[in-house]
N, C-alpha and C positions, 0 to 999 in steps of 0.2 A: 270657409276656413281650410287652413294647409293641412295636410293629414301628416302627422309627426310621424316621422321616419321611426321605424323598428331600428333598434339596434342590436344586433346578432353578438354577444360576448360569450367565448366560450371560457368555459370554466375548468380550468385541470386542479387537481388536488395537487398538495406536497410534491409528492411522490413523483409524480408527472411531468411534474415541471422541473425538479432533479433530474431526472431522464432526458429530458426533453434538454435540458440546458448543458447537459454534459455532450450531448450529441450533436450539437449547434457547435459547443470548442473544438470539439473533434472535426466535424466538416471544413470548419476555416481554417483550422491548424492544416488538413490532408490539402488545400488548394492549396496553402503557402509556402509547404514542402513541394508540391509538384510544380512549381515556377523555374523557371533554369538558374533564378539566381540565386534557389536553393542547394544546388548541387557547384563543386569543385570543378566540373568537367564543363559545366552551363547548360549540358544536358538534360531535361528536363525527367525528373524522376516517374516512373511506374506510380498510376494513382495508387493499384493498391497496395505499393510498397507504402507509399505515402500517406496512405488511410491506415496503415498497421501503425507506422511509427507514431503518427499525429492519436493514433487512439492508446499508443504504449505509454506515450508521455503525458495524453491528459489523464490517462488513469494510475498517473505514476506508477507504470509497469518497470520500463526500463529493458523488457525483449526487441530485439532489434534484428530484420533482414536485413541492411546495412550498416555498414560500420559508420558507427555518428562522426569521427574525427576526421575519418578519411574520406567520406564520401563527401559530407555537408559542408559548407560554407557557412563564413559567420554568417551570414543573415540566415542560413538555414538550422543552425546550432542555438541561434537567439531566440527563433519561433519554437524549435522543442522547449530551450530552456522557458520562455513564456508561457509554454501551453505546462509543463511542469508545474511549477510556480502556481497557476490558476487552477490546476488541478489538484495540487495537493491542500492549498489552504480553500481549496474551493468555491466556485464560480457563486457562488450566491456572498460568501465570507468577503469575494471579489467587489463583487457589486456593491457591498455593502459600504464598502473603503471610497468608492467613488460617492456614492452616497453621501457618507460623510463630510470628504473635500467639498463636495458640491453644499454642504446645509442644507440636504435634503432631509423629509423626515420619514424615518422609516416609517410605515403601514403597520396594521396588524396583520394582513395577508404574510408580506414581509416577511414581519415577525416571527409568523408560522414556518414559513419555507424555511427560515434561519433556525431554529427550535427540529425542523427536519433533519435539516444539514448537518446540524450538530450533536445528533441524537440526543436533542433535552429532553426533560419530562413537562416543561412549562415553558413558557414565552417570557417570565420574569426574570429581568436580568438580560437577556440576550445578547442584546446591543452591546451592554457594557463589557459579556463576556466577549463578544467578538472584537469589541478594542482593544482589548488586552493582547486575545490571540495573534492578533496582526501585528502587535507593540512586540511582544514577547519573540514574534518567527521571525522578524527582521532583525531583530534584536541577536538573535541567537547565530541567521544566516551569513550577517556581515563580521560576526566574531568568526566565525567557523572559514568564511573567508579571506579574513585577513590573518588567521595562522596557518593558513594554508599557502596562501601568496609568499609568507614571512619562510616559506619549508623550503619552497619549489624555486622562491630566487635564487635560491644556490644551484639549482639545474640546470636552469633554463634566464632567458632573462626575463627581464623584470615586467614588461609587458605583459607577457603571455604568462606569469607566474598569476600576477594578478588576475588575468581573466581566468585562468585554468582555477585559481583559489576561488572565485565569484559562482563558474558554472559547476564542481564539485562540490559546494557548500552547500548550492542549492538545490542540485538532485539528490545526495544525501540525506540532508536531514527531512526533503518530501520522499524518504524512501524509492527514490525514481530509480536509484542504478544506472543512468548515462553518464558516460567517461569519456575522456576524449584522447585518452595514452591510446587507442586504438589507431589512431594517424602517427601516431610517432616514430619511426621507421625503428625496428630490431627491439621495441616495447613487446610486451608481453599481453598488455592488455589489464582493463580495471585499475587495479589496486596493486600488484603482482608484483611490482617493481621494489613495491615498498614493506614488503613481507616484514623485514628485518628490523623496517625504521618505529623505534616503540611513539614518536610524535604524532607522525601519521595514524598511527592504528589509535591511538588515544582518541585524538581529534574527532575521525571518522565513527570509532563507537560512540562517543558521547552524543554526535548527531542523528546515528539512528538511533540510539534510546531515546534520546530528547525528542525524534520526529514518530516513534512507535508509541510513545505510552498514552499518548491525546493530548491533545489542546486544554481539555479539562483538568486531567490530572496535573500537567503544567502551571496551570494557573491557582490551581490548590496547594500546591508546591509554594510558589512563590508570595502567596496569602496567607503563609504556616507562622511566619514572624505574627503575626494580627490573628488570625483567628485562633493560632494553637490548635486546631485540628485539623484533619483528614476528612474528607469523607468515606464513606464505606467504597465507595466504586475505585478513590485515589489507593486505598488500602486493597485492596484486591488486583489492579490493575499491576501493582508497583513489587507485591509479595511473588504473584507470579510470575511476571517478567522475570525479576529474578529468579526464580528456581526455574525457568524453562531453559533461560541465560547459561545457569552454571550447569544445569543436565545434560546442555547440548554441549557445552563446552567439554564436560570429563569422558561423555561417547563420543566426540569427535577425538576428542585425545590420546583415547585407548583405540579404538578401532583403526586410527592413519597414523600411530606413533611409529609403526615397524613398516610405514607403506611408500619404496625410493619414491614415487613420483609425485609425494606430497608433502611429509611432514619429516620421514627418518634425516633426508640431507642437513633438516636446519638444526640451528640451539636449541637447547634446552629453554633459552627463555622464550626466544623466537615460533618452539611449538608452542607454548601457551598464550603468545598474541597472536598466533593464527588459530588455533580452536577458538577462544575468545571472540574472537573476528567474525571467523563463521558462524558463529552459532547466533549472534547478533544480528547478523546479514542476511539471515535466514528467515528472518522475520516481518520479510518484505524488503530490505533496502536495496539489494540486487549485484551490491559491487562485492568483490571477491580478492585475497591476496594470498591463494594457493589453486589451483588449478581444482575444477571443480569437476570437469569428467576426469579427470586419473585416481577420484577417490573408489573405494572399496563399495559392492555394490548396497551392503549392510548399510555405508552412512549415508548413501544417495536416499537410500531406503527414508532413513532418520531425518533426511532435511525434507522429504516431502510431507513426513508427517507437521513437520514445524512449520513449514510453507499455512500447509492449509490453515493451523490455529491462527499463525497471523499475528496484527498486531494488535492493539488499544482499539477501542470505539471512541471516534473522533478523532482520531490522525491518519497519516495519510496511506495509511499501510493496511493490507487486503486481511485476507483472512476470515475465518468465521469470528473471528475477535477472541481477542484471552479470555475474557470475561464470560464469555457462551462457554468455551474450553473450562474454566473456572465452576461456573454452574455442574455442568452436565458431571464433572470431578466431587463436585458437595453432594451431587444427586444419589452417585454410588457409594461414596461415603457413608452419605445417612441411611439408603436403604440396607445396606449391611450392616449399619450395626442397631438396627430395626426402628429407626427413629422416620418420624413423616414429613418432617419441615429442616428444608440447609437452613443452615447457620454458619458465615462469617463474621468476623471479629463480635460476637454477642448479639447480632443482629441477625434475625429470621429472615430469607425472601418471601416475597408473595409466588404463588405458584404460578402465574401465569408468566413470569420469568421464565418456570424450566418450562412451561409450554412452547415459549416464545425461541427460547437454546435449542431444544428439540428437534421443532421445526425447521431452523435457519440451519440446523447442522446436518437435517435428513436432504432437506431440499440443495446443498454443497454436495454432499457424498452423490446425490442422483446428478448432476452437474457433472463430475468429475467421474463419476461412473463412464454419461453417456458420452462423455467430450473423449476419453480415456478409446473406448470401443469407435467411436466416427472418424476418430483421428489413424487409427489402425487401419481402417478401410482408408485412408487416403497416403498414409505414407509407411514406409518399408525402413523400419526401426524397430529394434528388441525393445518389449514392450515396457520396462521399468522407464528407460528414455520417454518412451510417448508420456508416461502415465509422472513425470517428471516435469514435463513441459508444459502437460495441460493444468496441472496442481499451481505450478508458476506460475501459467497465464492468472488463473482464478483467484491466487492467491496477492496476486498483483505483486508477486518478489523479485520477477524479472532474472531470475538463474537459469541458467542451461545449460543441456551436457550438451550443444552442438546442432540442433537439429532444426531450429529456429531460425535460423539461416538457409537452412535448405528445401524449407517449406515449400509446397505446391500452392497454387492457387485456393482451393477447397483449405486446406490446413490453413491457410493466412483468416481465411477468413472465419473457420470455426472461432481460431484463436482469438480475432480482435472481438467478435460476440463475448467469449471467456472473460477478458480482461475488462469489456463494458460492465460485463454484469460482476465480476469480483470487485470492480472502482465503485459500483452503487451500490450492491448488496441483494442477494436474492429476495430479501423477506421485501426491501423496499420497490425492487420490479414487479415483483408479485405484486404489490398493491399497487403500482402505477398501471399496473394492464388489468388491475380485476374492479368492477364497480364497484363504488363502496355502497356496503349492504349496511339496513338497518337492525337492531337489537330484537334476538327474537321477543317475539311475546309469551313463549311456551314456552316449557322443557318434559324431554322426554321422560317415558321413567328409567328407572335407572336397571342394568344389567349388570351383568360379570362375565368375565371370558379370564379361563385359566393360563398364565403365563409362568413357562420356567419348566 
């Protein structure tokens, strides 16, 4: 008899395979950028210029060493906007969509990696949630496109209104921050042109709200006619969005109202669709229509704190998530007014919540601690800038005061590490590099250690 061949199958958890799949887009994205027929000049691009931008755009960053309009060529502008795209509704969300054309049938593994991906708490539903999300992003991307196209025909013609409406749509609302008024001779760059125009800024905020608060809360949203409720995460996600919204808005307001090279020159109404603006874009989407280094160093101060909170859990925008920002807010809450257990809208958490906000927010702060100090040792920048661009990188918002461009070697590369692990999320690296351990069978007894 024939002796049956072993089969060697390795096995990765979730986690792993997130990592592992977002690393895979990134690589093919960094070889299609560095072809000559991704550059203007036919020049063949710097790989690891190429490996920054292919890893900004799949982690819908949006920080760029070259200028995306002027440097790249449409087939080099297509693969960002592609690797965007797969990055922001996410390569397994991806896979899923071919799946479906194809009548494939999802797996329970599948299942699982999609229940990852989309930070569920169960594998019920999944599918159906992820048809929606796809139904609902394109849905939202080629509206967002086609009044953008409908804005810019008056600018420009009508070709390039439409493609420029198509590739704006859809780095916006995946919070990516790639623009392409960067090639446009005597532009300003981003958004900048259109400070003034209240369409544009309408448009533009409603797709990074729409692409910040999650896939989840979207689909709760749109299930309000039928179910009549909320869920508690829809209700927490959407309460503080806006109060973060209007807080950043009335301190950007007050702090750059009297400041020439930002808000004093415009209107009255004009500073309030650019605070509004900012304070929205801050939340990962990247793009900007006031100059972002001539602000005052107090609100540079103030967007890196909003960087880092970030945006929703399950959209495409970085951050520690509002909702950890949320928690760790009910934490201080309750223990001040000596109560043991949050409570939003009537509804208790479980405590392994704030264990869980704790942690994903100590292990961001040691991130951006130690990116903050590695980055000093590689480049010669007043330190609010470094500690500005590494917060960006992590927080995957894609802002900069200028220095992202002038990056060394070593900085390119701390960076694109930064933006890997802001696109997956610390707690979920952590688990894809650490064995999964089994449930103790003990417990200790218990101590006390004096805090305060």
């Amino acid at each position: 008899m024939a002796r049956k061949k072993k089969k060697f199958l390795i096995r990765f958890t979730p986690p792993q395979v997130l990592a592992l799949g977002i690393l895979t887009i990134i690589i093919i994205g960094s070889v299609l950028l560095s072809l000559p027929a991704a550059t203007v000049s036919g020049r063949p691009l710097a790989f690891l210029n190429a490996f920054f931008t292919a890893t900004s755009a799949a982690t819908v960053t949006g920080l760029t060493v070259v200028n995306t309009g002027a440097e790249f060529s449409l087939f080099g502008q297509l693969v960002i906007l592609a690797l965007v795209q797969v990055g922001g509704l996410g390569f397994m969300t991806m896979a899923t969509l071919i799946a479906l054309v194809l009548r494939k049938k999802i797996s329970l593994r599948e299942r699982l990696l999609l229940q990852e991906a989309m930070n569920q708490s169960s594998v019920e539903g999944i599918v159906r949630l992820i048809r929606k999300v796809l139904t609902y992003a394109l849905i939202i991307e080629l509206t967002g496109a086609v009044l953008f196209a409908i804005r810019w025909s008056f600018d420009m013609p009508l070709g390039k209104a439409i493609y420029f409406g198509v590739f704006h749509s859809i780095s916006i609302f995946n919070n990516a921050g790639f623009d392409l008024f960067g090639g446009i001779p005597d532009s300003k760059g981003s958004l900048m042109e259109y400070v003034h125009d209240p369409f544009i800024n309408i448009v533009a905020i409603t797709l990074i709200i729409l692409g910040g608060i999650g896939f989840i809360v979207m689909v709760d949203l749109l299930d309000y006619k039928e179910t009549r409720r909320l869920s508690l995460h829809s209700k927490v996600v959407l309460s503080a969005t806006g109060l973060l919204i209007l807080l950043g808005s009335i301190v950007i307001f007050i702090f750059e109202f009297t400041n020439p090279n930002t808000l004093q020159p415009l209107s009255f109404t004009s500073k309030l669709y650019a605070s509004f603006f900012q304070s929205a874009t801050t939340r990962s989407a990247g793009v900007n229509t006031i100059d972002i280094e001539s602000m005052r160093q107090a609100t540079q101060f103030f967007i890196i704190i909003l960087m880092f909170i970030g945006a929703a859990p399950g959209s495409a925008g970085g951050g520690i998530k509002i909702t950890t920002f949320a928690i760790l807010v009910g934490a201080v809450y309750a223990m001040s007014r000596g109560k043991e257990e949050i409570v939003f809208f009537r509804k208790r958490l479980a405590k392994d919540r704030l264990y869980k906000a704790t942690t994903l927010t100590l292990l961001a702060l040691f991130l951006i601690i130690v990116g903050t100090m590695a980055l000093s040792v590689f480049e010669r920048a007043p330190f609010l800038i470094i500690m500005f661009e590494i917060t960006s990188a992590f927080g995957t918002a894609g802002m900069s005061l200028g220095l992202t461009s002038e990056l060394s070697v070593p900085g390119k590369m701390l960076m694109t590490v930064l933006m890997f692990i802001g696109r997956l999320g610390p707690l979920t690296l952590a688990y894809a590099l650490t064995p999964k351990g089994g449930k103790e069978l003990y417990r200790y007894p218990e101590g006390k250690i004096t805090i305060g």
